[in-house]
TILO-25547 format. One record per residue (C-alpha): residue number from 1; x, y, z. Coordinates in nm, 2 decimals, decimal comma. Layout:
residues N
{seq:NUM | c1:X | c2:Y | c3:Z};
...
***
This chain:
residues 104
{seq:1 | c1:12,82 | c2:-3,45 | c3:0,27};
{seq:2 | c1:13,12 | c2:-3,23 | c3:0,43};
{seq:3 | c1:13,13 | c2:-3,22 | c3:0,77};
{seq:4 | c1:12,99 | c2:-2,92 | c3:0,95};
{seq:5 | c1:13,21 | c2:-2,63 | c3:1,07};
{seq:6 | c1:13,13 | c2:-2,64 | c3:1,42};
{seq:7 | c1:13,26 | c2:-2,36 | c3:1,70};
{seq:8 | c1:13,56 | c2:-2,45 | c3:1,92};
{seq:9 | c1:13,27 | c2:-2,46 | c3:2,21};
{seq:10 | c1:13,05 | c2:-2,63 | c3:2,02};
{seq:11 | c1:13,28 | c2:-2,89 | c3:1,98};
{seq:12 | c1:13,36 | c2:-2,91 | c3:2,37};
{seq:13 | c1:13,03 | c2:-2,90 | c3:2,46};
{seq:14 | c1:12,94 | c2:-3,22 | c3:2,24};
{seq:15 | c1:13,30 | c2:-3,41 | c3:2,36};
{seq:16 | c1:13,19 | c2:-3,32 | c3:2,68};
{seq:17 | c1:12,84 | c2:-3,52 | c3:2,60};
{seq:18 | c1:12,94 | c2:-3,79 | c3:2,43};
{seq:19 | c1:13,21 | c2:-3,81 | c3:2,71};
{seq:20 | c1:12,90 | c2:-3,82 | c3:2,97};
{seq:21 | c1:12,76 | c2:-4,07 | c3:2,76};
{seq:22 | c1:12,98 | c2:-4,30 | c3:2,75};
{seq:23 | c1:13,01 | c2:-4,30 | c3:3,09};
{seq:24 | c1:12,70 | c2:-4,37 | c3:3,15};
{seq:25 | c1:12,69 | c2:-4,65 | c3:2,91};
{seq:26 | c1:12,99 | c2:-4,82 | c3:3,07};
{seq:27 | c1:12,82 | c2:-4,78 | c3:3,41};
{seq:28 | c1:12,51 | c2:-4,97 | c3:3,29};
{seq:29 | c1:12,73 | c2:-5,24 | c3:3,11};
{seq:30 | c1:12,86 | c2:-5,42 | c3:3,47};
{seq:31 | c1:12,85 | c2:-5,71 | c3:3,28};
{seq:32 | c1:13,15 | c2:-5,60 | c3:3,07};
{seq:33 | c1:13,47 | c2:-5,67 | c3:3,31};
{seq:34 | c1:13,75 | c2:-5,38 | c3:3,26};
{seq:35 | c1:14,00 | c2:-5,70 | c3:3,13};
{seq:36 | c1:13,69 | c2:-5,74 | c3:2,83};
{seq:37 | c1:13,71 | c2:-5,39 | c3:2,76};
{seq:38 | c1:14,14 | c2:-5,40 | c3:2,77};
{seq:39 | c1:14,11 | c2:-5,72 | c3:2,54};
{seq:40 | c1:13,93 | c2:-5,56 | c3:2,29};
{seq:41 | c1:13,96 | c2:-5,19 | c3:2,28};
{seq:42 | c1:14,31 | c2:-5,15 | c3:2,43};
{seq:43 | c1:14,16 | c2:-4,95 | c3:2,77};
{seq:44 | c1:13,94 | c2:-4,97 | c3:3,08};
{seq:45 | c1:13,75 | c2:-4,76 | c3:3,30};
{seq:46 | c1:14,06 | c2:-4,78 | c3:3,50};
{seq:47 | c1:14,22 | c2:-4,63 | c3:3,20};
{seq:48 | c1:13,94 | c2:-4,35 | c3:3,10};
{seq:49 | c1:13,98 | c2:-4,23 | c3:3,52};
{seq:50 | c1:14,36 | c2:-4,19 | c3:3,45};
{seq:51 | c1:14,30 | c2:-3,97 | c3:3,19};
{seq:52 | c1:14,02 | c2:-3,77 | c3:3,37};
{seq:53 | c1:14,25 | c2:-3,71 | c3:3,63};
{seq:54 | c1:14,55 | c2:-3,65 | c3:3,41};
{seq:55 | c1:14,31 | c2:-3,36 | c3:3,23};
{seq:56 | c1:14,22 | c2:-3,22 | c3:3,58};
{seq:57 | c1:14,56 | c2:-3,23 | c3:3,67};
{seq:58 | c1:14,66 | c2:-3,03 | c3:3,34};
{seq:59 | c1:14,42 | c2:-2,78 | c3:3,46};
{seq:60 | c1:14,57 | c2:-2,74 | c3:3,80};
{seq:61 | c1:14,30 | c2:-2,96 | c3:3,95};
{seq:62 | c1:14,49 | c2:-3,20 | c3:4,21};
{seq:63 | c1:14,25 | c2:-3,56 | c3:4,21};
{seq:64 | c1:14,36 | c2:-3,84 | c3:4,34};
{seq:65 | c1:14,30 | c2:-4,15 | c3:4,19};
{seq:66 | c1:14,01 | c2:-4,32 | c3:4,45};
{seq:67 | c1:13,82 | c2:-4,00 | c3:4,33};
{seq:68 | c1:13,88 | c2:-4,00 | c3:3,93};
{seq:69 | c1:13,74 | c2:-4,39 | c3:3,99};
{seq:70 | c1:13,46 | c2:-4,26 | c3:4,15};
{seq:71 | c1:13,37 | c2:-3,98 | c3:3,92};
{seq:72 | c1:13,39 | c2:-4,33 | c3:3,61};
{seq:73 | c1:13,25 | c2:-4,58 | c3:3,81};
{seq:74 | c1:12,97 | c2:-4,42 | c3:3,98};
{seq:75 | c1:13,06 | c2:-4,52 | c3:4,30};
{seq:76 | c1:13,39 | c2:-4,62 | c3:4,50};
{seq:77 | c1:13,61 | c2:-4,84 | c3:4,28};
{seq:78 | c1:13,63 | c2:-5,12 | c3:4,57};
{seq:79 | c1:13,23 | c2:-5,10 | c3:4,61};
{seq:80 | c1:13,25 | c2:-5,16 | c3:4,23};
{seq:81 | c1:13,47 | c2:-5,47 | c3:4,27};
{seq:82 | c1:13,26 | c2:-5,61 | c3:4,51};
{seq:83 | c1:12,94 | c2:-5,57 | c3:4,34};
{seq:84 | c1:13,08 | c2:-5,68 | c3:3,97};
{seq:85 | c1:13,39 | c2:-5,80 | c3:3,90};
{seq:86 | c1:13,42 | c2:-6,16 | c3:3,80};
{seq:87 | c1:13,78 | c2:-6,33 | c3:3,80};
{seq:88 | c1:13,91 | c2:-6,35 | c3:3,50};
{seq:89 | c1:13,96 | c2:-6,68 | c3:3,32};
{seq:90 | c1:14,30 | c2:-6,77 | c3:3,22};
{seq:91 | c1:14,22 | c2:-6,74 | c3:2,85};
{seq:92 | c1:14,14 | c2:-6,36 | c3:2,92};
{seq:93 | c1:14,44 | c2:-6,34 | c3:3,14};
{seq:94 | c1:14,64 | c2:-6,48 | c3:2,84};
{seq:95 | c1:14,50 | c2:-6,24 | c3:2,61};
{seq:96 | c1:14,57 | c2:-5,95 | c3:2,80};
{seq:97 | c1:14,96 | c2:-6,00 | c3:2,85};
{seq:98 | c1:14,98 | c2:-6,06 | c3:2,49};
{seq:99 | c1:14,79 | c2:-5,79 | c3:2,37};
{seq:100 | c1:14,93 | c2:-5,52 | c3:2,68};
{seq:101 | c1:15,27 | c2:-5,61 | c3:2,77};
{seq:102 | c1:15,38 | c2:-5,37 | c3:3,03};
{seq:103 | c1:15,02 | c2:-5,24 | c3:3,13};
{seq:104 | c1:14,90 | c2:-5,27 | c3:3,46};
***
């Protein structure tokens, strides 16, 4: 079956759903640490509030980074830390400096 032809706002509005979505999903999913998330799919929330605040920024919307967090997180990052970050063991630590030399 060929895909659809679907209107340029069409297509926004879904990205913009399936953006919402999966923001949503990651907000439910505190059990699944950003270093889980880097490990295995290459970004983070930390990483999806970058580029929400590098589109805004395209757009001539100044956000700083506290507020990008809060707009992925749901809440301020550090109230996020407190509530649901777990240290990372050293076997994720390893896997993340082989797998993302340079990030951080």
């Amino acid at each position: 079956m060929p895909t659809p032809e679907i209107d340029p706002a069409t297509r926004t509005e879904l990205e913009a759903a399936a953006f919402r979505r999966l923001v949503e999903h990651l907000r439910e999913r505190t059990d699944v640490q950003n270093i889980d998330l880097m490990n295995l799919a290459g970004f983070c929330r930390n990483c999806l509030s970058k580029w929400y605040r590098g589109a805004a920024e395209e757009k001539g919307i100044p956000l700083a980074d506290p507020d990008a967090r809060e707009i992925i997180y749901g809440m301020p990052y550090k109230e996020w830390q407190a509530k649901h970050q777990k240290e990372a063991g050293e076997a994720q630590k390893a896997q993340f400096a082989a797998s993302n030399p340079g990030h951080g």
